[in-house]
C-alpha positions in Angstrom: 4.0 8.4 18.1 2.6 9.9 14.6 0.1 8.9 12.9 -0.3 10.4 8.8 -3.2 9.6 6.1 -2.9 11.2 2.5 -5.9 11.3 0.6 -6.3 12.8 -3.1 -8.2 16.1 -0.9 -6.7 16.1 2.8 -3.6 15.2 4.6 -4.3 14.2 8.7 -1.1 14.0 10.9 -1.1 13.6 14.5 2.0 13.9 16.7 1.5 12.6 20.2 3.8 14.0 22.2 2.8 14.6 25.9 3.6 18.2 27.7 4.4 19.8 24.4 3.5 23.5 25.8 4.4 25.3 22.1 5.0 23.1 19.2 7.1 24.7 16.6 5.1 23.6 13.5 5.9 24.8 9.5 3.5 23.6 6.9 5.0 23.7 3.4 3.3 22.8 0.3 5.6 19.4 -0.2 6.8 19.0 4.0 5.8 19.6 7.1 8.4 20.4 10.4 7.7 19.9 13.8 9.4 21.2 16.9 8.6 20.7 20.2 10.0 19.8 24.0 7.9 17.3 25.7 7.3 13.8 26.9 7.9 12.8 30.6 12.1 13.4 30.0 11.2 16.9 28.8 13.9 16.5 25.7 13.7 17.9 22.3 11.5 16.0 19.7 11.9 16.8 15.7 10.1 15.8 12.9 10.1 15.9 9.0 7.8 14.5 6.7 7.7 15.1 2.9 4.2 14.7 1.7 3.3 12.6 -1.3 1.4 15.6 -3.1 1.9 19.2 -2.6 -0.5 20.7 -0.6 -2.5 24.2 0.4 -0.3 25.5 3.3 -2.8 28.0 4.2 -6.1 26.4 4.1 -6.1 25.4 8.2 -4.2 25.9 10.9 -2.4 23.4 13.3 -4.6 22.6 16.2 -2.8 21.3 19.4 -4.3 19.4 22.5 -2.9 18.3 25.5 -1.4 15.4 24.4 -1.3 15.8 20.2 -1.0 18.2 17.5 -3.3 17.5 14.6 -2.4 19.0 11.0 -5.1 18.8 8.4 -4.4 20.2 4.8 -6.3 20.1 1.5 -4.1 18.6 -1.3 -3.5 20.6 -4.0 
C-alpha cells in the first residue's frame, strides 16, 4: 500500500511494505523510485511516482520502520 500528499511546501509518501530489510530509495526533484524485497512472499516490489511539483531532493532523508518507509520533501 502507498499512501502520497502534495502540498505547496512538503511532499509525504509512505510505502507499507512488511520485511523490507533495505529499501532501495532515489529522490529526484520531479520522481521518486523505490526498491525493495518484502512482504510475507518475499518478492520484489517497485515503485515510481512523478511528483506534481519539483522538489528539494536534499532537504531530508528517507526514514524506514518496520513495516513503512516514509519520504518527506519540501517543494520547491
Amino acid at each position: 500500500m502507498v499512501t502520497w500528499a502534495q502540498r505547496p511546501k512538503l511532499v509525504f509518501l509512505t510505502v507499507c511494505l512488511s520485511d523490507c530489510k533495505e529499501p532501495d530509495i532515489k529522490v529526484e526533484k520531479d520522481q521518486l523510485r523505490f526498491r525493495g524485497v518484502g512482504g510475507t512472499d518475499q518478492k520484489e516490489h517497485a515503485l515510481d511516482i512523478e511528483f506534481f511539483k519539483e522538489i528539494d531532493p536534499e532537504v531530508k532523508g528517507p526514514l524506514p520502520f518496520a513495516e513503512s518507509v516514509i519520504v518527506t520533501r519540501e517543494s520547491r
